[in-house]
N, C-alpha and C positions, 0 to 999 in steps of 0.2 A: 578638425580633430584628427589625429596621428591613431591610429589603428593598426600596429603591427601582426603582419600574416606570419612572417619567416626572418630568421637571423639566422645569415649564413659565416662562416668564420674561412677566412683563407690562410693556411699557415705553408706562409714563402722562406726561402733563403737564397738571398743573393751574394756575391762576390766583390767587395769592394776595388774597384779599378787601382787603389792604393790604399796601404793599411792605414788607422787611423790611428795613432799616438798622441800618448796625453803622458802627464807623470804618473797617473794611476794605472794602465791597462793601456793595451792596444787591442783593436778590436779589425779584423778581417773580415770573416765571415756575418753577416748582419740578418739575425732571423725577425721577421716581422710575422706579425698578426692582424692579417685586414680584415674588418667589420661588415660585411656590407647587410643593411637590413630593407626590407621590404613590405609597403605596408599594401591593406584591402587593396587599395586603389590601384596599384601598381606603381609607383614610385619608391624609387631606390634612392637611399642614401650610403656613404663611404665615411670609414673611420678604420683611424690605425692605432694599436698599440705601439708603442714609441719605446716601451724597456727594451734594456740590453740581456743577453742571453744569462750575463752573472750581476750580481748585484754590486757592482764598481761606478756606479752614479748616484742610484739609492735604494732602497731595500727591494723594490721589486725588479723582477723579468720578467720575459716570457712564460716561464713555466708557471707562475704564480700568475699573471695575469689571467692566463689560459683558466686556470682552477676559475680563479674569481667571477670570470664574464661565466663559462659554463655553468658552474655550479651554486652561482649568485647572483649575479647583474641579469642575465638572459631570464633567468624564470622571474626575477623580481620587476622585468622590466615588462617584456614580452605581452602582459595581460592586461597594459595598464590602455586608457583611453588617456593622450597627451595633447593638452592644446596648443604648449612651449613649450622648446626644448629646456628651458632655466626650471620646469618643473622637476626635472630628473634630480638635483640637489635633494630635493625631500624626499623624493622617491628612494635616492641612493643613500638617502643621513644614517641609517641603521649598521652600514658599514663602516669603520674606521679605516680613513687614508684610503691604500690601494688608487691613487689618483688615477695613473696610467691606464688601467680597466678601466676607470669611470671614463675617462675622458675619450678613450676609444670609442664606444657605443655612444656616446652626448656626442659627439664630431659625427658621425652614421647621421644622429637623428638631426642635427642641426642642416646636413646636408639636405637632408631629406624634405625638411621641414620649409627652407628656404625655396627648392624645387615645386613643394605644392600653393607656396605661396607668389609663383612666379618671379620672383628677386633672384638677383645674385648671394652670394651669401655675403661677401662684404656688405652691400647695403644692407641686410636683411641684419648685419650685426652691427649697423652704424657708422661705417667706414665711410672716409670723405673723400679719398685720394683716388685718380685714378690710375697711377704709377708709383711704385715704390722704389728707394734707395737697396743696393743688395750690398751687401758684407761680405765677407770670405773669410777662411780659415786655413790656418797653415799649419800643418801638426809639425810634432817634435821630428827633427831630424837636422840633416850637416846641415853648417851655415850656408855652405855653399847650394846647398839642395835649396833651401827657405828664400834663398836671394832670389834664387831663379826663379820658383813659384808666384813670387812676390812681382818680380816684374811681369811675370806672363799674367798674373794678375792683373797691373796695372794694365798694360795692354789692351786687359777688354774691359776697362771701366769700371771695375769694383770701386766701390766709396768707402770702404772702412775692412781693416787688415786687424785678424785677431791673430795672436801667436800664442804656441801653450809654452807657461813657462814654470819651472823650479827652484828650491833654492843649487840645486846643483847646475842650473841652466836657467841664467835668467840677467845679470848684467854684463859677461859679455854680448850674448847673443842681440841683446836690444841694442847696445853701442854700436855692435857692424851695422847691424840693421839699418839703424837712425843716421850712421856717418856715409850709405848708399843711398837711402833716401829720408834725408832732412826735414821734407815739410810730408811725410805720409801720415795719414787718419791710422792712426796703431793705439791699440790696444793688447792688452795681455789678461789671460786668464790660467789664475793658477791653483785652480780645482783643490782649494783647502789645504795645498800644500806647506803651507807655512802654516806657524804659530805668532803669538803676541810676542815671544822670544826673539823674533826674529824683525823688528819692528824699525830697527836702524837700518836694517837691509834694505827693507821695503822703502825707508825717506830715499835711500839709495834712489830707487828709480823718479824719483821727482823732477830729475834732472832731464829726462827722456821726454817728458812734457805730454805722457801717453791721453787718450780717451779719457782712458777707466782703466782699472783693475779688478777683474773680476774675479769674486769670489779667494780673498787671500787666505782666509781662516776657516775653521771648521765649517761641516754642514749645515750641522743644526745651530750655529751660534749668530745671533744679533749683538751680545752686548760686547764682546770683546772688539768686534768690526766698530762699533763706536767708540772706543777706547781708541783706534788705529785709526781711525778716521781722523782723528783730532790731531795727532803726530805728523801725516803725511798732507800732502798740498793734489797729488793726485786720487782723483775720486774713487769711491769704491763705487764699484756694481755686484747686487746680490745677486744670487742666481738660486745654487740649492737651499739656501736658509729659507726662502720664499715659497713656502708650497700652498699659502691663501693670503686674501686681502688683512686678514687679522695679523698675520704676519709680517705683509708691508707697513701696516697702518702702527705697530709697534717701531719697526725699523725706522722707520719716519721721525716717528717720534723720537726716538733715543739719538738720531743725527748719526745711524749706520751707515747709510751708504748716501750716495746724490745720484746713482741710476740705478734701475731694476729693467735685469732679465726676465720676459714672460716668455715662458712655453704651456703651450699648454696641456700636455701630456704629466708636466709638472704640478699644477697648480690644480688639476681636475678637470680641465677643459675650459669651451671657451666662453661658459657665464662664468667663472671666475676669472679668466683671465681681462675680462671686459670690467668688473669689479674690482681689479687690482688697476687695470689701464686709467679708471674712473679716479680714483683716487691719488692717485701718481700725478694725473691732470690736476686737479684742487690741488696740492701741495706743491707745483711745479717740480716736481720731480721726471726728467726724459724716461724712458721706459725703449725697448726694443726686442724684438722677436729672437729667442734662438733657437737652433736648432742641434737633432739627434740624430744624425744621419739617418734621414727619414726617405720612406718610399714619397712619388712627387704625389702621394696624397694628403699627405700632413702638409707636404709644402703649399700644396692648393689653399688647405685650410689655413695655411701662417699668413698668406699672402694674402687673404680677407682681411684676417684680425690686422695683420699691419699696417691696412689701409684707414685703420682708425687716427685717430687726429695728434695724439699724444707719442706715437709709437716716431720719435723725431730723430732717431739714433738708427742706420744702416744695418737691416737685422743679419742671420745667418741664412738670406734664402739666397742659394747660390744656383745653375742650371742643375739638374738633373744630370746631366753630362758629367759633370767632374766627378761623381761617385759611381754611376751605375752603366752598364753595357745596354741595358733595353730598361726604356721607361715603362711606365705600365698605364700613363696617361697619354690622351692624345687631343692638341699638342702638346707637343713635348714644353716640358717647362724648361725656360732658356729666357736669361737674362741678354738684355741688348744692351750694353755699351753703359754696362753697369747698375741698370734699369730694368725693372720687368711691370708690364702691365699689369692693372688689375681684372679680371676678367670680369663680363655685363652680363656673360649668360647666366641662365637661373641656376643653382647651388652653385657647387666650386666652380664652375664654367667648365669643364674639360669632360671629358670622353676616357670611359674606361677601357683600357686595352685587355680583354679580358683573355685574350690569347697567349702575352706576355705573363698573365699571373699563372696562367693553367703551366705553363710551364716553369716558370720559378716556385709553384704548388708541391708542398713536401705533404699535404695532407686537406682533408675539406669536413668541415662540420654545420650539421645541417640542425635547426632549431624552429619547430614549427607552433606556433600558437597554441594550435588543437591539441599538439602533443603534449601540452607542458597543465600539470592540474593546479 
């Protein structure tokens, strides 16, 4: 049984080695909020908030998170005797959404949780593999900038090339693409930027012979994604529409997409995302891990859940190098040759650099059991 003494909050901001561009927003500076909590016994677990500073992904950020874990999640949580982390759902039902918070503090505890039960956390969340496929990401910018990226990419083994695309940037760009590299694992994601209006465009890219396309229409919409679904020959993959299994298990049904994006920052953490991965399994539906340009502590966490059986599509766990000057893990998370192990040790397997956060530390909040009535 899980006995929380202390929930301590770290709020970091680090500098992206390159900005990240999308059609919505470009994002530079990246403020994160690290969980670490701590129970009787001494065992610690790690958990990250994943929102963006403004809300250009989905309704929350940082600063709303921040409210939520303080002045909700922590004392709601803080008092409870836990004997699973999948208990936290009922614990957390009182709240509407706010995923991102849930799923911070549920990732701490599951870390923690796997730690006192001697596993890894992969296994401890049913994961079979012991190396995973890693993806990559190419934000907006010149073609000649993307081509380059793309081969240094190839270079070190990446298995699957996402590019962000618009309707102002979207079939030249894949035609260079595809006419320098003909047989690459390419994918496109175009963050809700299109409409059903725009649906002869979209056959347009059929011709590119991509993965997926992810996420072409709104956020919150399933049914129009299955109206486009039927017109185009290349697959959709959900991503924002998807924020629980109810919502896969809808999309499914109505014949929205043939892949789904899980994160779990998105979706509430990772008993839902394990619930959605479950289901996607029975329906044969691929499923794959993405990512928010996260500190390598989420990545820790992806790289569990991706180790699960279904997760058959190259997620977005890319090294820790390509975004950030000092990791705050040790070691350092680093794909080899396209591949990155799963880790055996017990919770995420890795070593906290806590040296690195004190100084990426813009602030520290301290949450003590005793204190909270």
């Amino acid at each position: 049984m899980i006995k929380i003494k202390k929930i301590i909050l770290h709020l970091i901001t680090q500098t992206l080695k390159t900005p990240f561009i999308t059609s919505i927003g470009q994002v530079t500076d990246r403020e994160s909020i690290l969980v670490e909590v701590i129970d009787v016994d001494g065992y610690t677990g790690w958990g990250e908030v994943v929102a963006f500073s403004t809300p250009w992904y989905t309704e929350e950020t940082i600063s709303t998170s921040l409210h939520l874990l303080k002045d909700l999640l922590i004392p709601l949580t803080i008092k409870q005797n836990i004997n699973h982390p999948d208990e936290l759902q009922d614990i957390f039902k009182k709240i509407k959404r706010n995923n991102m918070a849930k799923a911070s503090l549920e990732a701490a505890i599951w870390d923690l949780y796997a730690k006192r039960e001697n596993k890894s956390l992969s296994e401890t969340l049913g994961g079979t593999r012991k190396e995973i496929d890693c993806g990559v990401v190419i934000g907006i910018s010149s073609t000649a900038n993307m081509i380059e990226q793309i081969n240094h990419y190839i270079q070190d083994g990446y298995k699957r090339f996402k590019i962000k695309i618009s309707p102002k940037q979207d079939i030249k760009i894949l035609d260079e693409i595809k006419s320098h590299f003909p047989n690459l694992p390419l994918m496109a994601d175009a963050n809700s930027s299109y409409t059903l209006k725009d649906s002869d465009r979209l056959k347009e890219l059929d011709q590119f012979n991509l993965l997926m396309i992810e996420q072409p229409l709104g956020a919150d919409d399933i049914i129009d994604h299955a109206k486009l679904q039927e017109k185009i020959e290349t697959p959709i993959c959900l991503d924002e529409s998807i924020i629980s299994h109810v919502d896969a298990r809808q999309a499914i049904e109505l014949g929205s997409c043939r892949v789904i994006n899980i994160k779990p920052g998105r979706v509430g953490g990772l008993t839902e995302s394990i619930k959605i991965h479950n289901l996607c399994q029975e329906n044969k539906i691929p499923v794959w891990c993405g990512g928010m340009l996260e500190t390598s502590i989420s990545r820790a966490h992806n790289i569990a859940l991706a180790s699960l059986p279904n997760f058959t599509i190259p997620g977005d766990i890319s090294s820790s190098s390509r975004y950030w000057d000092h990791d705050i893990l040790y070691p350092e998370i680093k794909a080899e040759k396209g591949k990155m192990t799963v880790p055996t040790k017990e919770g995420i397997g890795f070593q906290i650099n806590i040296k690195n956060i004190e100084k990426l530390r813009k602030a520290i909040m301290v949450f003590e059991a005793k204190d909270i009535m």
